[in-house]
GUZA-263257 format. One record per atom (N, C-alpha, C, O, CB): residue number from 1; residue in one letter; x, y, z. Coordinates in steps of 0.2 Angstrom, whole numbers. Glycine has a CB too. Example, Ala and Ser with C-alpha at 12.3 -4.5 7.8 and 13.67 -1.06 7.14 Angstrom:
2
1|a|66|-28|39
1|a|62|-22|39
1|a|66|-16|39
1|a|71|-17|42
1|a|57|-22|45
2|s|64|-11|35
2|s|68|-5|36
2|s|64|0|39
2|s|67|6|40
2|s|70|-3|29
REM end
This chain:
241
1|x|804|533|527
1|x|799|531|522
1|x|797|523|524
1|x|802|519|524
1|x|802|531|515
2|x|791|521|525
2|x|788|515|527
2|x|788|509|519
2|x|787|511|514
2|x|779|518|531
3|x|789|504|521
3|x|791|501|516
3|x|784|498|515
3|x|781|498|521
3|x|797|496|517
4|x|780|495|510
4|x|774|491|509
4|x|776|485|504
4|x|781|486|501
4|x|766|495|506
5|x|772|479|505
5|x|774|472|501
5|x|771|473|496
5|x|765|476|496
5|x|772|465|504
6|x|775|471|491
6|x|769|471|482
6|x|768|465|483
6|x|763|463|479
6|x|772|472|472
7|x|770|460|487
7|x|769|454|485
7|x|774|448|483
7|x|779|450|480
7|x|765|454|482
8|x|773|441|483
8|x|778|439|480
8|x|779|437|474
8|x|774|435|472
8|x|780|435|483
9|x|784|438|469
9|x|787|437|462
9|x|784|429|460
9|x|783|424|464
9|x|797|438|463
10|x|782|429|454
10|x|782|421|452
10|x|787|416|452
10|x|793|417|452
10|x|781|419|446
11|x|784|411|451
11|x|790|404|450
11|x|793|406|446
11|x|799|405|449
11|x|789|398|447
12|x|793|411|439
12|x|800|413|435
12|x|806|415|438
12|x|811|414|435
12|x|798|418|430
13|x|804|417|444
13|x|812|420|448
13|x|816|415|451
13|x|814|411|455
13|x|811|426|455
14|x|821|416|448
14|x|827|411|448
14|x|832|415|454
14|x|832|421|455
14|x|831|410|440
15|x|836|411|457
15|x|840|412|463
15|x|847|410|459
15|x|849|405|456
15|x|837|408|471
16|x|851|418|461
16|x|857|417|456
16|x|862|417|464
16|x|860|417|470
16|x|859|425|449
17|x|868|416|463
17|x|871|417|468
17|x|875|422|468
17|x|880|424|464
17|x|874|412|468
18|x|873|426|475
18|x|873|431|478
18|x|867|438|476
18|x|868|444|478
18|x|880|431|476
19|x|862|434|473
19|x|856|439|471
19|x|850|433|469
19|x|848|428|470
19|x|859|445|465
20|x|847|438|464
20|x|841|436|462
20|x|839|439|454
20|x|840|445|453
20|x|835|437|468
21|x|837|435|450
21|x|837|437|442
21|x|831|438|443
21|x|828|437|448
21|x|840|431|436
22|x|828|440|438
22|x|820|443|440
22|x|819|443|431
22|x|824|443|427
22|x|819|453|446
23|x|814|443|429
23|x|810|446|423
23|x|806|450|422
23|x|801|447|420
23|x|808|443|422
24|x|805|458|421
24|x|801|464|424
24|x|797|465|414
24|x|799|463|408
24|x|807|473|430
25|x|793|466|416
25|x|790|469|408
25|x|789|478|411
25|x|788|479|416
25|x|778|465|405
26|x|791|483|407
26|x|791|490|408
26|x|787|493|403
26|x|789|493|397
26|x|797|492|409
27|x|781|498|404
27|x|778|503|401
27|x|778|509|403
27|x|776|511|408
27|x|773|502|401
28|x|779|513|399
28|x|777|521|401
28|x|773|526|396
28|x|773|525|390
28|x|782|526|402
29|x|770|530|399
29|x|767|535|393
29|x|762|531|390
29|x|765|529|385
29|x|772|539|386
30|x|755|528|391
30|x|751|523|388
30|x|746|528|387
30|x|742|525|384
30|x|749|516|391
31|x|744|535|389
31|x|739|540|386
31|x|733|538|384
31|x|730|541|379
31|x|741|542|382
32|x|730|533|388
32|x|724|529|387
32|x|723|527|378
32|x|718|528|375
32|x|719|533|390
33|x|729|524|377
33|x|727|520|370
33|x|724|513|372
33|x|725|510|377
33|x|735|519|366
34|x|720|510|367
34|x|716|504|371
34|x|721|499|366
34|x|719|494|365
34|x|706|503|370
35|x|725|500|364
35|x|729|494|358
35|x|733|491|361
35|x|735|486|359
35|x|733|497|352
36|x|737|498|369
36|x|739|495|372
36|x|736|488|378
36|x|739|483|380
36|x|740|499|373
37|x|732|491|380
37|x|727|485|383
37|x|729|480|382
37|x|732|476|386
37|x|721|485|382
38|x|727|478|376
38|x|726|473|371
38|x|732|469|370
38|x|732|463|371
38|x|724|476|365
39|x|740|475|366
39|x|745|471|366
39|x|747|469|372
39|x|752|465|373
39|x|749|472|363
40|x|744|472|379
40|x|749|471|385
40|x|746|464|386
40|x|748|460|390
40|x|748|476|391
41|x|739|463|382
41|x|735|456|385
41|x|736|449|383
41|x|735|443|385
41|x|728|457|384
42|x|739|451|376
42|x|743|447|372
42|x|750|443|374
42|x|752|438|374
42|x|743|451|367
43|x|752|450|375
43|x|759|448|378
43|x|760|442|383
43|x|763|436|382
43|x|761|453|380
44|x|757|444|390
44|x|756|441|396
44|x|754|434|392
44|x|757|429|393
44|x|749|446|401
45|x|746|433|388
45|x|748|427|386
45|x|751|421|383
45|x|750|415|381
45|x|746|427|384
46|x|757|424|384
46|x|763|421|379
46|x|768|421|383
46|x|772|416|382
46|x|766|425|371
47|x|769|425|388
47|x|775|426|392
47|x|775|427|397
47|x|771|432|398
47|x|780|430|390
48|x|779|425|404
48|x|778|424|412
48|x|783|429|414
48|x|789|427|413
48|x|781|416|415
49|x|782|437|416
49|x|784|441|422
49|x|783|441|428
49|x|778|441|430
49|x|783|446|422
50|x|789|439|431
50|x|791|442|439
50|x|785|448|441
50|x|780|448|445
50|x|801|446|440
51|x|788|454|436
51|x|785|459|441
51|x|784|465|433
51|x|787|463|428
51|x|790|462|449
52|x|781|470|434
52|x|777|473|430
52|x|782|480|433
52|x|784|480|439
52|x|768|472|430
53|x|784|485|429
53|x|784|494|431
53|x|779|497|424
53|x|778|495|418
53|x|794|499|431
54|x|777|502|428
54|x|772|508|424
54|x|773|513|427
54|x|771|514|433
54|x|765|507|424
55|x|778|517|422
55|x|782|522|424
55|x|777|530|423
55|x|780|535|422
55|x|790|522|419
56|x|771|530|423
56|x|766|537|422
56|x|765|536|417
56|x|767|533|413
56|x|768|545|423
57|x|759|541|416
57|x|755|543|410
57|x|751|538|410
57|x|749|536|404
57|x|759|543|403
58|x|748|536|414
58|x|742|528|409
58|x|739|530|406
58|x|739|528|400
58|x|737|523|413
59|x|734|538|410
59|x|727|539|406
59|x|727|547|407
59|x|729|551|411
59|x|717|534|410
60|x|725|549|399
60|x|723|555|398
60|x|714|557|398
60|x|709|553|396
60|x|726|556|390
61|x|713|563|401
61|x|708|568|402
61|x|703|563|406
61|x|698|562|404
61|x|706|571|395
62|x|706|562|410
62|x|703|559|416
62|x|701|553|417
62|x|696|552|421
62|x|699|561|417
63|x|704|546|412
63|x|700|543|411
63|x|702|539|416
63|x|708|536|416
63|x|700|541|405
64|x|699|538|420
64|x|699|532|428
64|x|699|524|424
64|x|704|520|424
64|x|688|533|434
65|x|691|524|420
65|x|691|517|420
65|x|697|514|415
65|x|699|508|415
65|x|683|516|418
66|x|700|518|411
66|x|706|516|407
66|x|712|514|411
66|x|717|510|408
66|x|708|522|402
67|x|712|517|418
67|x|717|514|423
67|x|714|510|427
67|x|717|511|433
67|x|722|518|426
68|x|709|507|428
68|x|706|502|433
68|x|706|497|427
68|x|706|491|429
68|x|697|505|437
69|x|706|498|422
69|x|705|489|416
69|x|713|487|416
69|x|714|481|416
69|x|702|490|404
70|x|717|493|416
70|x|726|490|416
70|x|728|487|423
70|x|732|482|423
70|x|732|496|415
71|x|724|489|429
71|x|726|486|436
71|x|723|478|434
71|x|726|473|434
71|x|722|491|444
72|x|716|479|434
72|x|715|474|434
72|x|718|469|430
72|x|718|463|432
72|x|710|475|434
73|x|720|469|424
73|x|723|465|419
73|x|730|463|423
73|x|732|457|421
73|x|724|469|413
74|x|733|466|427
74|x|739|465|429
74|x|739|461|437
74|x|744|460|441
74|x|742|471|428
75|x|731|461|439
75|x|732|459|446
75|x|736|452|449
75|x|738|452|455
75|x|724|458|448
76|x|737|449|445
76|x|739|443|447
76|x|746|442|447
76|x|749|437|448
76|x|736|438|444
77|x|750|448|444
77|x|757|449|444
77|x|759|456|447
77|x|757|462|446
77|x|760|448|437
78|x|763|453|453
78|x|767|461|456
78|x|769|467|452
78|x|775|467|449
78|x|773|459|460
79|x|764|471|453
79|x|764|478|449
79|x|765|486|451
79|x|761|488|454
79|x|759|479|446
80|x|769|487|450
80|x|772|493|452
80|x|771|499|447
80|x|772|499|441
80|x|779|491|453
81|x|768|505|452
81|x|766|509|445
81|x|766|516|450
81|x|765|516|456
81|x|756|506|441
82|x|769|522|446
82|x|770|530|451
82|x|764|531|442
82|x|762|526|438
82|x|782|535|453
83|x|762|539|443
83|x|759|542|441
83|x|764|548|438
83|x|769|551|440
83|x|754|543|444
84|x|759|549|431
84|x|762|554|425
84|x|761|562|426
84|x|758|564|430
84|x|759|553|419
85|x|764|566|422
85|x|761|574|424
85|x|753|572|419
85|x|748|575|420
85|x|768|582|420
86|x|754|568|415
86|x|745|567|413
86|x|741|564|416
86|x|736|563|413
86|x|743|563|407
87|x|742|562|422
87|x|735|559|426
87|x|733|563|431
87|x|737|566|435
87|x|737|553|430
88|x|727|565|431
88|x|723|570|435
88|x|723|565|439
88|x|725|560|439
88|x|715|573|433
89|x|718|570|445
89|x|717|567|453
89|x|713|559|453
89|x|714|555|457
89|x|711|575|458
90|x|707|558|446
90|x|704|554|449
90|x|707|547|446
90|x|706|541|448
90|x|697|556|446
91|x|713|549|440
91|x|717|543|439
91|x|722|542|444
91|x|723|536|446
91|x|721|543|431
92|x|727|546|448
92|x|729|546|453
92|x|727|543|458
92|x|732|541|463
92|x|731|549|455
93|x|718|541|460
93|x|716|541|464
93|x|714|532|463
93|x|711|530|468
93|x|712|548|466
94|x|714|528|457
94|x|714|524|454
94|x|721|519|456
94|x|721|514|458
94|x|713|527|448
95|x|726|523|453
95|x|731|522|455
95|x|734|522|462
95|x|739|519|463
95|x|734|525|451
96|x|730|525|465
96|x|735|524|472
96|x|731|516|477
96|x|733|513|481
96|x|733|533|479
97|x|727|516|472
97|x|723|508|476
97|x|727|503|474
97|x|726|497|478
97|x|713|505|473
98|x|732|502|470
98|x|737|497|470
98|x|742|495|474
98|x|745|499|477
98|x|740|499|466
99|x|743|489|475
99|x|748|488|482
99|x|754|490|482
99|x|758|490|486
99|x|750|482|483
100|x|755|492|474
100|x|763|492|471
100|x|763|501|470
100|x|767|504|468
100|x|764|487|463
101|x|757|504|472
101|x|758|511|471
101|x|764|515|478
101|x|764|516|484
101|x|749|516|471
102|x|769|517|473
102|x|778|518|477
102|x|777|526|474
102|x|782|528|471
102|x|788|512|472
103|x|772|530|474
103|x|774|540|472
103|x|776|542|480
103|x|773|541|485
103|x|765|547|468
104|x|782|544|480
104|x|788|544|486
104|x|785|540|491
104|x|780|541|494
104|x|789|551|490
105|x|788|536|491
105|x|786|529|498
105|x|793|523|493
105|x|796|525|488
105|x|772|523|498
106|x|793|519|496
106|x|797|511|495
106|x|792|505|496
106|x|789|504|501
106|x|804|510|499
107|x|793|503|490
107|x|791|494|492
107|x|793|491|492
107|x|799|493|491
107|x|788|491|490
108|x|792|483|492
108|x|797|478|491
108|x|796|475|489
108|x|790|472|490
108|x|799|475|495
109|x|800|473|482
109|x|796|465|478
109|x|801|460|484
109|x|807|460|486
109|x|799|464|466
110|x|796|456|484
110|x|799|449|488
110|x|801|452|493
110|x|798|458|495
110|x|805|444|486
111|x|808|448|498
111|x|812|452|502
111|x|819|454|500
111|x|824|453|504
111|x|813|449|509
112|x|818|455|491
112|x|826|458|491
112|x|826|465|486
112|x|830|470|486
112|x|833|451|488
113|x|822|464|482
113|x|821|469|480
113|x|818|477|481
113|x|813|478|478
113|x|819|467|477
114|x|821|481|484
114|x|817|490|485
114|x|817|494|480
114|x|822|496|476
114|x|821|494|492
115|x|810|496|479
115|x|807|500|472
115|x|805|507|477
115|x|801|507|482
115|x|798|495|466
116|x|808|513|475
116|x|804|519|478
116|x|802|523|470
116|x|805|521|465
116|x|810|525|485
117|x|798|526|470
117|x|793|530|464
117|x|795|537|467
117|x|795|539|473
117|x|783|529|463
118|x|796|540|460
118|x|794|548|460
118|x|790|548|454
118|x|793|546|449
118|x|800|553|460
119|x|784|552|454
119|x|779|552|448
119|x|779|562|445
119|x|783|566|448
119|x|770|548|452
120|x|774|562|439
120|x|773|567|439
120|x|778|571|436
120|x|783|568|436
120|x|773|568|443
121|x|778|578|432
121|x|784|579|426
121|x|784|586|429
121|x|780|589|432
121|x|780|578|415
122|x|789|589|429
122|x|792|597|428
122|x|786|602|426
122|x|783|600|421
122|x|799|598|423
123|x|785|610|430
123|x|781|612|425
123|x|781|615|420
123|x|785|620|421
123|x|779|614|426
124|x|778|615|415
124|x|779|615|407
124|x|777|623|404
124|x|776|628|408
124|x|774|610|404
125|x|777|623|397
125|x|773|627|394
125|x|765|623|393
125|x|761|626|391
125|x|777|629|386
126|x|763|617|395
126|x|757|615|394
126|x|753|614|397
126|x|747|613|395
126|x|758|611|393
127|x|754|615|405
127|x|749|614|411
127|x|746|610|412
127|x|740|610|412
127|x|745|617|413
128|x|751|603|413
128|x|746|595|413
128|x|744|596|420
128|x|744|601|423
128|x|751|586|412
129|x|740|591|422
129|x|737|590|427
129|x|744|588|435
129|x|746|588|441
129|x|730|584|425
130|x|745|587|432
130|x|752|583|438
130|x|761|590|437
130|x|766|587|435
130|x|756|571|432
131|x|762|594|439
131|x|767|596|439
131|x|769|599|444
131|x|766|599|450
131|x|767|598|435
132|x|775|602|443
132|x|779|606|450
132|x|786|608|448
132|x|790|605|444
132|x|779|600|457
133|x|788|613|453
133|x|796|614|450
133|x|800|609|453
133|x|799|607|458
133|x|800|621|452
134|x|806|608|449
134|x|810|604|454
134|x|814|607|460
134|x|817|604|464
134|x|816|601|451
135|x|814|613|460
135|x|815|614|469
135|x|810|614|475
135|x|812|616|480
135|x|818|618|470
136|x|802|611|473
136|x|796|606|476
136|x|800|603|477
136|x|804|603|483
136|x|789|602|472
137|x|802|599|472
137|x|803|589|474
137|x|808|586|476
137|x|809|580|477
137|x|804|584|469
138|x|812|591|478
138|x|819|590|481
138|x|818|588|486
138|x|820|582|488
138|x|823|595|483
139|x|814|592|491
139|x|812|591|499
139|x|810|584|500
139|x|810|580|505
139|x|807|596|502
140|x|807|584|495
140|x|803|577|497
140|x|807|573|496
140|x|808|570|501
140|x|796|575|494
141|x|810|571|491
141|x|814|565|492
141|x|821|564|493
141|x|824|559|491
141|x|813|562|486
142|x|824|570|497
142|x|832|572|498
142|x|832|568|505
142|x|838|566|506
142|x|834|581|500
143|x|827|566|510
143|x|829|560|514
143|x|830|555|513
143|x|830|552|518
143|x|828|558|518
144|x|829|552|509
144|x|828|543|504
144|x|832|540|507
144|x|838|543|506
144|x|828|541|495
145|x|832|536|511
145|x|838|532|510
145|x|835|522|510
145|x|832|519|515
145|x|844|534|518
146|x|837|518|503
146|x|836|516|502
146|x|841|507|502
146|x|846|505|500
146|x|835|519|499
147|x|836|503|506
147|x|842|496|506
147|x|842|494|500
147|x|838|495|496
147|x|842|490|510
148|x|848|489|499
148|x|851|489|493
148|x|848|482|493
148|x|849|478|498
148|x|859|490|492
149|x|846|480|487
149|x|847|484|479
149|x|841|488|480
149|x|836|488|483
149|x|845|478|471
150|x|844|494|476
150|x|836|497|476
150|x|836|500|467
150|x|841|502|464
150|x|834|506|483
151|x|829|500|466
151|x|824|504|460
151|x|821|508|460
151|x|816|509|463
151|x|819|503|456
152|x|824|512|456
152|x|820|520|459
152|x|815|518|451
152|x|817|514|446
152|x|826|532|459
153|x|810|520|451
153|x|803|521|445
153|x|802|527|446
153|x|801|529|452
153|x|796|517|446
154|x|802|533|441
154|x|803|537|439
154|x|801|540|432
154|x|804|538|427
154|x|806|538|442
155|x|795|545|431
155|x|790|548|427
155|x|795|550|421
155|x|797|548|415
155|x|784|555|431
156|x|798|555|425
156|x|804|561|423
156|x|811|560|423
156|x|814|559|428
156|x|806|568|428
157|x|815|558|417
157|x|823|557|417
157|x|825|561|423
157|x|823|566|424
157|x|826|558|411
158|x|831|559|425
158|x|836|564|426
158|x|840|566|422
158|x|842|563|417
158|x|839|562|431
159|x|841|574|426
159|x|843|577|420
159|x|849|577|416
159|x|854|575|419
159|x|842|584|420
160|x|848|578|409
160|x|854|575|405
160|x|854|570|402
160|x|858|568|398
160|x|859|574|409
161|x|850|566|403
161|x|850|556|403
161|x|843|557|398
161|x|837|556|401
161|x|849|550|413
162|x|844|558|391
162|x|837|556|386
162|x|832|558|388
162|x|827|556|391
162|x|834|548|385
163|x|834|565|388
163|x|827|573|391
163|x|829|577|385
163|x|825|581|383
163|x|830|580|401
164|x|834|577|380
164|x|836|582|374
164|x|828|583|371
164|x|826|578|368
164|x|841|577|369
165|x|824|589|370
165|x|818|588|365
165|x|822|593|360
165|x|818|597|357
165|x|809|590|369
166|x|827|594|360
166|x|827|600|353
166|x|830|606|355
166|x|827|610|360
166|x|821|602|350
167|x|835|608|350
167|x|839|616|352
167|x|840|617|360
167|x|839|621|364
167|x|833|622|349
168|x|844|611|360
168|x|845|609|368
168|x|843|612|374
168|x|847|615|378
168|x|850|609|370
169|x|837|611|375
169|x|833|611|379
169|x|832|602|383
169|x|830|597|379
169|x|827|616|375
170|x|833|601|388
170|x|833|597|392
170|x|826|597|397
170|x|825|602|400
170|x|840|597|395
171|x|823|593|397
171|x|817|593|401
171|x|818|589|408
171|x|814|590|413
171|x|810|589|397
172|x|822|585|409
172|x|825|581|415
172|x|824|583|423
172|x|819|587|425
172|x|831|581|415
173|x|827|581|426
173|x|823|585|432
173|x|830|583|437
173|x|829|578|440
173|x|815|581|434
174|x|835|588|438
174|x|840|589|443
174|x|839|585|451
174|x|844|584|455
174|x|840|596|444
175|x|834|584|453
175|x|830|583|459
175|x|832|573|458
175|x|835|569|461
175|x|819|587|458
176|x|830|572|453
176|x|831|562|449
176|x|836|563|449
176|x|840|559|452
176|x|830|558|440
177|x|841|570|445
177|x|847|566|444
177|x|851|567|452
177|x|857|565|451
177|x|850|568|438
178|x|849|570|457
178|x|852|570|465
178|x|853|564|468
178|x|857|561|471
178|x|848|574|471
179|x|844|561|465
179|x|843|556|471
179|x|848|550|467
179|x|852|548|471
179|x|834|552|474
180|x|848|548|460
180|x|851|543|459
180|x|857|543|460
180|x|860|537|461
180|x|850|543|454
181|x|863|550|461
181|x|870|550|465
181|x|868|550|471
181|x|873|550|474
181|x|875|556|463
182|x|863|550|477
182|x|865|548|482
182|x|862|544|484
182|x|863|542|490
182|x|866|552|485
183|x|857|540|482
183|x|854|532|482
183|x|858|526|479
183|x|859|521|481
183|x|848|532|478
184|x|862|530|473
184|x|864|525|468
184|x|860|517|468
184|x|863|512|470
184|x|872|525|468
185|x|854|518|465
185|x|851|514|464
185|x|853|511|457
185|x|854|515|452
185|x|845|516|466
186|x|853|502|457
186|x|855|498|452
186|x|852|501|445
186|x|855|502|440
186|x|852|491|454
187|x|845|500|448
187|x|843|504|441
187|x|837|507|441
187|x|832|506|444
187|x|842|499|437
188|x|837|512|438
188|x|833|517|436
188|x|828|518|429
188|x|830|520|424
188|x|837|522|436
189|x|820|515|431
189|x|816|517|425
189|x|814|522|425
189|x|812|525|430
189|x|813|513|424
190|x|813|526|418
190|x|809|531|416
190|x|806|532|410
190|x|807|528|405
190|x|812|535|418
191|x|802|537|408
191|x|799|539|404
191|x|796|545|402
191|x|800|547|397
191|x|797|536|404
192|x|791|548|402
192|x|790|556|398
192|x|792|560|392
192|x|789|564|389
192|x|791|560|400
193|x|798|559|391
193|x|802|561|385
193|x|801|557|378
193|x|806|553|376
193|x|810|561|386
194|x|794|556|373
194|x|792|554|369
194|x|798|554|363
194|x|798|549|359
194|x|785|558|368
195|x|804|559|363
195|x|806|558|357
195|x|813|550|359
195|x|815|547|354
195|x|809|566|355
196|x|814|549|363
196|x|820|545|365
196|x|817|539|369
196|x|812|540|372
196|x|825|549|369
197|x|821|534|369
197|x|823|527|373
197|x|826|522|372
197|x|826|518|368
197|x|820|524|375
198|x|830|522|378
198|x|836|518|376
198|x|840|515|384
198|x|836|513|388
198|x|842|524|371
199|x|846|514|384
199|x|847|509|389
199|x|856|511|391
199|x|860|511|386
199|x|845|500|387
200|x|857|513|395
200|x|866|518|397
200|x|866|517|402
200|x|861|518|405
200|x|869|526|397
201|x|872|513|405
201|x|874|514|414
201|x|878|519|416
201|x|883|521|412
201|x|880|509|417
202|x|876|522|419
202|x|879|528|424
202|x|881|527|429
202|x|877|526|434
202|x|875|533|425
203|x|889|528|432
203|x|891|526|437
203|x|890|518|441
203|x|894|514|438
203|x|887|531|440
204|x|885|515|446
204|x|882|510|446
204|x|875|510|444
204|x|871|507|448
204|x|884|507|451
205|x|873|513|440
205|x|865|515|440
205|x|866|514|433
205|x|871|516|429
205|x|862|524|442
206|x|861|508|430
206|x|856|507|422
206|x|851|507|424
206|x|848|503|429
206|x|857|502|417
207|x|851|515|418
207|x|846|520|415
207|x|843|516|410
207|x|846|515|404
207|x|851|527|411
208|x|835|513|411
208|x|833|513|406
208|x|825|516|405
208|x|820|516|408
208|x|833|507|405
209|x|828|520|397
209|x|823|525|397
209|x|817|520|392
209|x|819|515|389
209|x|826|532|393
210|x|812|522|392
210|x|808|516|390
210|x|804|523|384
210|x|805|529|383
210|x|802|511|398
211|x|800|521|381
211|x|798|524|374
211|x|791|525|375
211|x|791|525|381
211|x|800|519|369
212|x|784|527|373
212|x|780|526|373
212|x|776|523|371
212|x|772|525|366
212|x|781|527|373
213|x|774|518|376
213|x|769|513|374
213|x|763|516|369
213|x|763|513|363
213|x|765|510|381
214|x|759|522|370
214|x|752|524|368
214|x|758|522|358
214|x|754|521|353
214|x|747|535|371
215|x|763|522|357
215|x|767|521|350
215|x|768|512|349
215|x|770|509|344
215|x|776|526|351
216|x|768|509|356
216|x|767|501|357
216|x|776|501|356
216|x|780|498|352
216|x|761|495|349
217|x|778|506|361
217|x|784|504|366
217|x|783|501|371
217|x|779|503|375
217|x|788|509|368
218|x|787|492|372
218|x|788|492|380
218|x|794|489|381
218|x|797|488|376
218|x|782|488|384
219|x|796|487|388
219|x|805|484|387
219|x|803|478|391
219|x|798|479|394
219|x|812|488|392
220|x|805|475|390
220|x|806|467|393
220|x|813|469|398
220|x|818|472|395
220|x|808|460|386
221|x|813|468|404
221|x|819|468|408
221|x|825|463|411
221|x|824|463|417
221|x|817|471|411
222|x|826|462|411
222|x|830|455|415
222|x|834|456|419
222|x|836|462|417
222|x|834|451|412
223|x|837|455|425
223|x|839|459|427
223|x|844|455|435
223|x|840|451|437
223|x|833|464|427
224|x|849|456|437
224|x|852|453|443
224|x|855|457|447
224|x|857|462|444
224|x|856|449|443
225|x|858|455|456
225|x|860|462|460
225|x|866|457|463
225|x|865|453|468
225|x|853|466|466
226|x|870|456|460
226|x|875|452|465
226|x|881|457|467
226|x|887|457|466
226|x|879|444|459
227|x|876|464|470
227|x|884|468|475
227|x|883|474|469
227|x|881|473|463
227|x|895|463|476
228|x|885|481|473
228|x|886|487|471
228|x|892|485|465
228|x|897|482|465
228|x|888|493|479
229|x|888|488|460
229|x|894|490|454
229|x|895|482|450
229|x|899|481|445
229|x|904|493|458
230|x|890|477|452
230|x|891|470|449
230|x|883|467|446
230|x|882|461|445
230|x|896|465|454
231|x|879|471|447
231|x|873|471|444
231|x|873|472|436
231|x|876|476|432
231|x|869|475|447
232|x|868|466|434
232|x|865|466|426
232|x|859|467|425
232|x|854|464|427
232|x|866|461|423
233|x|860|470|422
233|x|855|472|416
233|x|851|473|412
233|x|850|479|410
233|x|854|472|415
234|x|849|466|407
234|x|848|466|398
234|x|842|469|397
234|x|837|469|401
234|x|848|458|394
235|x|841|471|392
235|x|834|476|390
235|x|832|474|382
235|x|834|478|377
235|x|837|486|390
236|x|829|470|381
236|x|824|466|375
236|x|816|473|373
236|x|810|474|377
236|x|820|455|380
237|x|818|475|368
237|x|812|482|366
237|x|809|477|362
237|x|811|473|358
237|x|815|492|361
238|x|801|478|364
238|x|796|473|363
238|x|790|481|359
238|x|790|487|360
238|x|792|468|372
239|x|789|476|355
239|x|783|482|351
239|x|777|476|351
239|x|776|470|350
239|x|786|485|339
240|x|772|481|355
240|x|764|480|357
240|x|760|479|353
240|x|754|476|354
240|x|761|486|359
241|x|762|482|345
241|x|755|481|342
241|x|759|485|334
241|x|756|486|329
241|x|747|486|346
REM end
């Protein structure tokens, strides 16, 4: 997998010893709510991120220009963004003009940070525009091999990890939870599961599940990589609106 630059992080990134602290803002599931827009515009006014994730779902039933007003709002900060099982071809195709668009590929924030994406949700009883089984997505992402530190961004939990929708039934996706045991990447964002979000280490992997924005969920991250199994961190849930 060919690595591409998002570019470099702001002055806020501080240099820790033996890594780098960063300050990320994270969104998922925004279903073309415009309130989001708005608080995301607010926010930014008030507060300095390193780097942005946008874990799928931006815009429902095709709405292109609802994900060309969020790129653009975000151009001046390194943004990183995979797609939802709700984005049709022409928001995907919106989304892939991003520098930071990682749906299976890797990038790099700076030169220490590696982000690879898996976008896109399991298929359903609903027939969103983005899906597939997980034994599709295996293939594609069973050769990853990732330098360290790495972030996987990812649509679909892995399974087991805040996929519970009821009468246990788990929506997760076996395929996330492969690559995260054999990437073991620091940390793992995700999103789609509207009823949950929350923040658990697994192994050397924190899991943070993020909530949905279009509800004016988003996470403030913070975050450091000083060595396998000695990374931090903290997770500050910010309400949009």
């Amino acid at each position: 997998m060919s690595a591409v630059s998002a570019g470099a992080a702001s002055s806020g990134q501080k240099k820790e010893e033996g890594g780098f602290r960063l300050k990320a803002l994270a969104l998922s599931d925004l279903h073309s709510e415009q309130r989001v827009l708005d608080g995301v515009r607010s926010l930014l006014a008030k507060r300095k991120y390193d780097v942005v994730f946008i874990a799928g779902d931006v815009a429902d039933n095709g709405d292109a220009p609802y994900a060309l007003s969020l790129l653009d709002m975000l151009e001046k900060i390194p943004t990183f963004v995979i797609p939802g099982n709700m984005d049709d071809d022409a928001v995907r195709e919106v989304l892939a003009g991003a520098s930071g668009y990682v749906e299976h590929k890797a990038a790099k924030l700076t030169m220490k940070y590696t982000v690879f994406g898996v976008g896109g949700g399991l298929r359903g009883p609903f027939h969103t525009p983005y899906e597939y089984y997980d034994d599709e997505l295996w293939p594609k992402i069973k050769d990853v091999r990732l330098e360290e530190p790495a972030i996987v961004l990812s649509h679909t939990p892995p399974f087991g990890y805040f996929d519970d929708v009821g009468m246990d039934v788990h929506i997760g996706s076996r395929s996330i939870l492969n690559l995260m045991h054999t990437v073991e990447p620091f940390l793992l964002i995700c999103g789609h599961v509207h009823e949950h979000k929350g923040h658990l280490r697994a192994g050397n992997t924190d899991i943070v599940k993020l909530g949905p924005a279009k509800r004016g969920d988003a996470a403030e991250i913070q975050l450091a990589y000083n060595g396998k199994g000695k990374s931090e961190v903290k997770v500050n849930w910010l309400s949009l609106f």
